[in-house]
DOROBA-603802 format. One record per residue (C-alpha): residue number from 1; z, y, x negated. Coordinates in nm, 2 decimals. Layout:
BEGIN
<node><k>NUM</k><up>Z</up><north>Y</north><east>X</east></node>
...
REM end
This chain:
BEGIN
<node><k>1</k><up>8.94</up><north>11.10</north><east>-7.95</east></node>
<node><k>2</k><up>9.20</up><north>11.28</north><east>-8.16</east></node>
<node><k>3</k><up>9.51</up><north>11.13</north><east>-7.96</east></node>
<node><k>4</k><up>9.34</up><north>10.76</north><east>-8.03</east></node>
<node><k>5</k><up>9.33</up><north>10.82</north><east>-8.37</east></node>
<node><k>6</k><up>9.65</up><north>10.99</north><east>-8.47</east></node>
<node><k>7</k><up>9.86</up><north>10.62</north><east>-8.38</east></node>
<node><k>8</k><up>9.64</up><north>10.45</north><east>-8.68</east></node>
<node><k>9</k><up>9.70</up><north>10.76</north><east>-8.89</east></node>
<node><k>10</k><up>10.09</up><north>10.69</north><east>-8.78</east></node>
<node><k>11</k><up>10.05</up><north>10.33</north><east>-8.85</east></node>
<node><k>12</k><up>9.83</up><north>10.35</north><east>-9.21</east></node>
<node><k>13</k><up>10.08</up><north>10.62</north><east>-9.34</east></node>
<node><k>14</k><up>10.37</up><north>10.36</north><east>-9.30</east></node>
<node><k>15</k><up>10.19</up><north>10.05</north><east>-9.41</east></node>
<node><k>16</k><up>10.08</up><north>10.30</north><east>-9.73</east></node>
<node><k>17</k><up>10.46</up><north>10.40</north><east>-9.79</east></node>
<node><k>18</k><up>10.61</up><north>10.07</north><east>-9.77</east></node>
<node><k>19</k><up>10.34</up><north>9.94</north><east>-10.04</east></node>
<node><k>20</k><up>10.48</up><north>10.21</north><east>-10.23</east></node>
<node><k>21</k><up>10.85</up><north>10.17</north><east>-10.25</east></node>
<node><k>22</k><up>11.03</up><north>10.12</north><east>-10.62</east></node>
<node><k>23</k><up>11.14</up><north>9.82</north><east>-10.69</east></node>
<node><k>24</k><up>11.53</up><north>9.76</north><east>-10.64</east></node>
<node><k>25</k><up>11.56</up><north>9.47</north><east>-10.93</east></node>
<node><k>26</k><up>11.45</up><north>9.44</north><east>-11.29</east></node>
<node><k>27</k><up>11.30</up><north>9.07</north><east>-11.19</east></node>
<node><k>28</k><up>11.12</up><north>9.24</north><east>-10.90</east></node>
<node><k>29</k><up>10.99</up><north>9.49</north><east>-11.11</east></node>
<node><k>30</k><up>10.92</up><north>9.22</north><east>-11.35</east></node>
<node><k>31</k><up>10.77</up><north>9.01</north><east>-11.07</east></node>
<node><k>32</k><up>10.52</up><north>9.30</north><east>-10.97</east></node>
<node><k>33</k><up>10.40</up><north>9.38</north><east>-11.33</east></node>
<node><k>34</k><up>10.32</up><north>9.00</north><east>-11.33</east></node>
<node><k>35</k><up>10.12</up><north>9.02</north><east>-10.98</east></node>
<node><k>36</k><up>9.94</up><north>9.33</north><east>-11.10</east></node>
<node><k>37</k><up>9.87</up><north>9.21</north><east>-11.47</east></node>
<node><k>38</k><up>9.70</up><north>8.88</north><east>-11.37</east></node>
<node><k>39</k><up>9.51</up><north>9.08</north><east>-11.02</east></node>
<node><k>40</k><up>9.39</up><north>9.29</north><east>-11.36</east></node>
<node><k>41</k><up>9.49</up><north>9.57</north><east>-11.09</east></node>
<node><k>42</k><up>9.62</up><north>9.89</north><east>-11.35</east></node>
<node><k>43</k><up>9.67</up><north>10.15</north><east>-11.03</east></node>
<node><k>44</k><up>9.94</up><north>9.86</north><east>-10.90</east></node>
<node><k>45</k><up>10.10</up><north>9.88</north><east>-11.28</east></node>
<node><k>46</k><up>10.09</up><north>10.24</north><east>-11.26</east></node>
<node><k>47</k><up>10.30</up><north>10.28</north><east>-10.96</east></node>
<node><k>48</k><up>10.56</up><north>10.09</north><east>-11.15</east></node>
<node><k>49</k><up>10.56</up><north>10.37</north><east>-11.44</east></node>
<node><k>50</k><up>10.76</up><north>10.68</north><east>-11.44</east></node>
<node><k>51</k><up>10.52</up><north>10.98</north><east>-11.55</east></node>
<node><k>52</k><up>10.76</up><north>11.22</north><east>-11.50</east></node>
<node><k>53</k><up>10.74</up><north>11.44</north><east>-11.85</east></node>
<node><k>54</k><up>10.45</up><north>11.20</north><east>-11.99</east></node>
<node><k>55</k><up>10.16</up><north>11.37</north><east>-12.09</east></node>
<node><k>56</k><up>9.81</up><north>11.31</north><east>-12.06</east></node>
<node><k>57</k><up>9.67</up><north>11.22</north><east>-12.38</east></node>
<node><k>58</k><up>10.00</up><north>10.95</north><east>-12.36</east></node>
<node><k>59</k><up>9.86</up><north>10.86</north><east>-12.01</east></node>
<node><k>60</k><up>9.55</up><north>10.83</north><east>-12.12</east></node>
<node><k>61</k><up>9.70</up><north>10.57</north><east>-12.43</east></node>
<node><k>62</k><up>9.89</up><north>10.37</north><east>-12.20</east></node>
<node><k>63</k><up>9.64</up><north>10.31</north><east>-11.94</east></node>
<node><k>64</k><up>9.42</up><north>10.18</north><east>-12.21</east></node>
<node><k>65</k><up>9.67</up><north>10.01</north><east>-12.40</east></node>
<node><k>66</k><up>9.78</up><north>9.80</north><east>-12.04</east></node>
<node><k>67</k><up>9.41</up><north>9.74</north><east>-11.97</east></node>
<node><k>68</k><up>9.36</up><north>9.57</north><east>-12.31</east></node>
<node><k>69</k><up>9.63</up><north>9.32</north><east>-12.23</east></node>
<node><k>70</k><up>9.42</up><north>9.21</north><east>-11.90</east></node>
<node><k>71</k><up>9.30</up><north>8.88</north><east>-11.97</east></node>
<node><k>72</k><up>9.58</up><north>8.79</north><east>-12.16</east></node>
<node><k>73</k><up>9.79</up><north>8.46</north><east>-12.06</east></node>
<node><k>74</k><up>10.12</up><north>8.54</north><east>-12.04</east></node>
<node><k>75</k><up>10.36</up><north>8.20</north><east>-12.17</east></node>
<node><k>76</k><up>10.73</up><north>8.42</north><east>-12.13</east></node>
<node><k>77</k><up>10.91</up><north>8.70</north><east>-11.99</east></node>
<node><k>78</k><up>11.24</up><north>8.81</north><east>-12.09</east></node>
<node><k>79</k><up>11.54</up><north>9.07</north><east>-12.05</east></node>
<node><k>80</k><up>11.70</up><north>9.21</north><east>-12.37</east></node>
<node><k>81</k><up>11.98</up><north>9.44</north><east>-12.38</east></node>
<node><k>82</k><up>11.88</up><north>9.81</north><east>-12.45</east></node>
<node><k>83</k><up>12.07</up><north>10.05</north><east>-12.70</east></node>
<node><k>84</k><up>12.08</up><north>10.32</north><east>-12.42</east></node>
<node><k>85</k><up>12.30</up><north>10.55</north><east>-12.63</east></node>
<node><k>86</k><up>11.96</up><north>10.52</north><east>-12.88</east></node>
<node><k>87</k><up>11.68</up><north>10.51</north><east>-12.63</east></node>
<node><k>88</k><up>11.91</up><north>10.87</north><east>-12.41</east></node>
<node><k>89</k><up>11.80</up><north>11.05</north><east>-12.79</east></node>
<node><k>90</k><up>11.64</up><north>10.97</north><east>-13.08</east></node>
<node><k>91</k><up>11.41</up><north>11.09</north><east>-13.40</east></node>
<node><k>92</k><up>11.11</up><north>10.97</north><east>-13.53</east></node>
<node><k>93</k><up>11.02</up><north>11.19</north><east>-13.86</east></node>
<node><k>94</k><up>11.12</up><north>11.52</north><east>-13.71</east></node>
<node><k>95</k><up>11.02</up><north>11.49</north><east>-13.37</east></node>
<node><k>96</k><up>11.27</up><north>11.41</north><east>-13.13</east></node>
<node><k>97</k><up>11.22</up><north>11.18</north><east>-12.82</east></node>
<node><k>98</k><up>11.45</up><north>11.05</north><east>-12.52</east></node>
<node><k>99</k><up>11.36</up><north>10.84</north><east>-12.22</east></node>
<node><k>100</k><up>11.24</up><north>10.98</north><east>-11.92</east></node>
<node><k>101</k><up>11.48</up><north>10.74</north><east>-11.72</east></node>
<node><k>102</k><up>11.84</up><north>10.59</north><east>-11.81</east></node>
<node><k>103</k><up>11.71</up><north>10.24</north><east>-11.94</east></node>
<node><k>104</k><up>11.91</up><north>9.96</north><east>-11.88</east></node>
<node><k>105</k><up>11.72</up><north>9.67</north><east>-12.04</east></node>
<node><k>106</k><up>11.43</up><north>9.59</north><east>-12.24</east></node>
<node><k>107</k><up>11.14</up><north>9.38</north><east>-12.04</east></node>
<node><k>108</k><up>10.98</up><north>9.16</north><east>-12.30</east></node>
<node><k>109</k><up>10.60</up><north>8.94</north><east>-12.20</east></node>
<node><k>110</k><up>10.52</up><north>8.76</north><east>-12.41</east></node>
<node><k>111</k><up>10.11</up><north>8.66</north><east>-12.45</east></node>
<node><k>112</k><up>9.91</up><north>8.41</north><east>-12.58</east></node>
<node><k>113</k><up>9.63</up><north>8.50</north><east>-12.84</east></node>
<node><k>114</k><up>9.34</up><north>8.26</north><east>-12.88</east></node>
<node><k>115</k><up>9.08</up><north>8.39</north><east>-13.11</east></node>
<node><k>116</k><up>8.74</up><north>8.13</north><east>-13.09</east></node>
<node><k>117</k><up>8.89</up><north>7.76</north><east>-13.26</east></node>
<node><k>118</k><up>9.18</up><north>7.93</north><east>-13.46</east></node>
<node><k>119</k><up>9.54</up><north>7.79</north><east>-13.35</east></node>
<node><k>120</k><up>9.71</up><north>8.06</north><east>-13.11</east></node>
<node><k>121</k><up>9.86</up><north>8.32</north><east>-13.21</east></node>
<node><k>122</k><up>10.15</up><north>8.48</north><east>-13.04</east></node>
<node><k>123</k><up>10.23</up><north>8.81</north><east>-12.95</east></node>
<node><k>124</k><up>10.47</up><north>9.01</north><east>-12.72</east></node>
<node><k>125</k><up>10.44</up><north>9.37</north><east>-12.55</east></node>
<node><k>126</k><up>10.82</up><north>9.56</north><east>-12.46</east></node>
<node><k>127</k><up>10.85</up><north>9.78</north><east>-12.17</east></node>
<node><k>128</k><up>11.15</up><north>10.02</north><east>-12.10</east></node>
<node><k>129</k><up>11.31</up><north>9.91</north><east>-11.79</east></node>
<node><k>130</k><up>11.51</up><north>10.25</north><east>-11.63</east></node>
<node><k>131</k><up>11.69</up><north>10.25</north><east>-11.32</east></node>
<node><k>132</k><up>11.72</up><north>10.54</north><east>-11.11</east></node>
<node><k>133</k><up>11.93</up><north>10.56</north><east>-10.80</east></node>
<node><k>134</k><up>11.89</up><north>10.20</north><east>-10.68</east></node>
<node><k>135</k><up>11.51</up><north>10.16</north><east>-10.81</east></node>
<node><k>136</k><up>11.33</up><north>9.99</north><east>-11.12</east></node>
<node><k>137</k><up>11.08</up><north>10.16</north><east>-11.32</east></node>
<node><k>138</k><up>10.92</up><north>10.12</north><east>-11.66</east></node>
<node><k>139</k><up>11.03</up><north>10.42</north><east>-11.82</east></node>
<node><k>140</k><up>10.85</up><north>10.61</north><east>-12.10</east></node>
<node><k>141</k><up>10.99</up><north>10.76</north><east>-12.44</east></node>
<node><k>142</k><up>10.88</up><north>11.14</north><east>-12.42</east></node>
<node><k>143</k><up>10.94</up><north>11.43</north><east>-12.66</east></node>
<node><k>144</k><up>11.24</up><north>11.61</north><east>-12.60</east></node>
REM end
């Protein structure tokens, strides 16, 4: 029974790690926040974060802060260049923050805001876009 069993193991662990892999290119990680935000899938978004250094409580405001956006139509996307020399240290009052990736662009969606018969309103949400040997992530500001 065990030796039947251990080729789907085999099979489900690859099939799981290739679902996994980073993006290699801002517009495919662009392309899967897209997929994810209009599935309303968060756990697809979160693979596409880097939490390395983030803490909980900043977790917890992000995952919240995505889910919101769900239901959202998105009318734009766009790439903006980032002041990495800014984003690699910065201050905010006295605290000091750096990326917890080296960013190379800014990733810019833009959504539509209907709110009952009022005209639209229009807003836009920008992610941190850091590359890391070869692979795309949304990268977080983090106290240094």
């Amino acid at each position: 029974m065990i030796k039947k069993l251990l080729p789907l193991v085999f099979i489900l662990t690859c099939l799981n790690a290739a679902a996994t892999e980073l993006p290699t290119s801002k517009e495919d990680l662009l392309q899967r926040f897209l997929s994810a935000h209009e599935a309303k899938n968060y756990d697809d978004i979160s693979g596409l974060i880097n939490w390395d250094g983030v803490r909980k409580y900043k977790q917890k405001m992000i995952r919240v802060y995505t889910r919101n956006n769900f239901g959202r139509k998105v009318i734009g996307t766009e790439f903006e260049e980032a002041d990495t020399t800014f984003l690699n240290n910065f201050n905010v009052g006295t605290q000091n923050y750096h990326s917890n990736l080296p960013v190379t662009h800014l990733m810019r969606i833009y959504f539509e805001d209907t709110v009952g018969d009022e005209e639209p309103e229009f807003g836009s949400v920008v992610y941190l876009v850091g590359e890391k040997e070869g692979h795309y992530q949304i990268a977080i500001s983090i106290k240094s």
